[in-house]
N, C-alpha and C positions, 0 to 999 in steps of 0.2 A: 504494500500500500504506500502512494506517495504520500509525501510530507503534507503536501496543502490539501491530500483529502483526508489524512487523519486528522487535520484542523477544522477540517469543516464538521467531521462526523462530532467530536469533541464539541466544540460551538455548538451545536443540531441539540445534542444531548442534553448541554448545558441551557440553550434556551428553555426547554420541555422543563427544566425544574428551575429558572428563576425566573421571575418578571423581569423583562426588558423593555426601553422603549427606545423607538427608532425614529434616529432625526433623518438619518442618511441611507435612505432606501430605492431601491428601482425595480418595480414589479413587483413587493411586497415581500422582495428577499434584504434585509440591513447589509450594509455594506463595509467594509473594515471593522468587525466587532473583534473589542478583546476582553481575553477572559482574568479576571485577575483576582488570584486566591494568596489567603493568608492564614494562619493558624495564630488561634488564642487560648493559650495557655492559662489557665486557673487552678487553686487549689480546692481540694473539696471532689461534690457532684455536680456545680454546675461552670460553664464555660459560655462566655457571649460574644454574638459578634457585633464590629462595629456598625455602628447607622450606616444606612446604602450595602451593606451585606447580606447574605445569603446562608445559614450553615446547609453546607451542602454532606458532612458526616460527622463523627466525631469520634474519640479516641480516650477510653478510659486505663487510668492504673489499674492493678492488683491483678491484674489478666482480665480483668472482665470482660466480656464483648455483647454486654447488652443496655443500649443507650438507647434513647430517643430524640428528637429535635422537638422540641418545644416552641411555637409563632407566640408571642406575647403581645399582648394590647397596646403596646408602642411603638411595632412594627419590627420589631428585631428578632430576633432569632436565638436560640439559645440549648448548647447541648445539656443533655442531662444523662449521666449514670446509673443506671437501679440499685438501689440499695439492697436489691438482695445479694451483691458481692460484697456488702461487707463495709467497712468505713471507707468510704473511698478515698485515694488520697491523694489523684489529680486526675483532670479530664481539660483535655483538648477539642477545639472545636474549628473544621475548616473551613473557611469563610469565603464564598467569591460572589461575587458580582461581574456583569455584562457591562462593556460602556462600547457607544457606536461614534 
C-alpha cells in the first residue's frame, strides 16, 4: 500500500470517529486534512483531553485493559479505568483532533 493511500485510509477512519468541519472542500471531499494526536498523562483512573480534542483510546496501569471514554457536558473527553483492576495508579488518554 502506498504512503498517500494509507493516509487517506487513516484520515477516512479518523473522520468516522471525530467531528470535523471543513472550510477547504471540493465535491464534499476536505482537502489537506491533518490529523494530530497527543497523549495525556494523569494519575489515578481518570485522564483528559484538551478542549478541541478527541480521546480517540486510552491506556491504563496495573495491566488493566478495561477503560472507557467518557463525553462530558463540556464537551471534552475523558478516559476512564474500571476499578475493578484495583487502585489504579495511572491512565493515559490519546487525544487527536482533525484541522483542514
Amino acid at each position: 500500500m502506498k504512503m498517500t493511500s494509507t493516509l487517506v485510509l487513516i484520515v477516512t477512519l479518523a473522520c468516522l470517529a471525530l467531528t470535523v468541519s471543513c472550510s477547504s472542500c471540493q465535491g464534499g471531499i476536505c482537502l489537506n486534512p491533518t490529523l494530530s494526536c497527543q497523549n495525556h498523562h494523569a494519575n489515578g483512573h481518570y485522564a483528559s483531553c484538551p478542549a478541541g480534542f478527541q480521546a480517540t483510546s486510552c491506556t491504563c496501569g496495573k495491566k488493566c485493559g478495561s477503560w472507557s471514554i467518557n463525553h462530558l457536558s463540556d464537551g471534552t473527553h475523558q478516559c476512564f479505568c474500571h476499578t475493578g483492576c484495583g487502585n489504579m495508579d495511572w491512565t493515559t488518554a490519546r487525544c487527536c483532533k482533525i484541522t483542514m
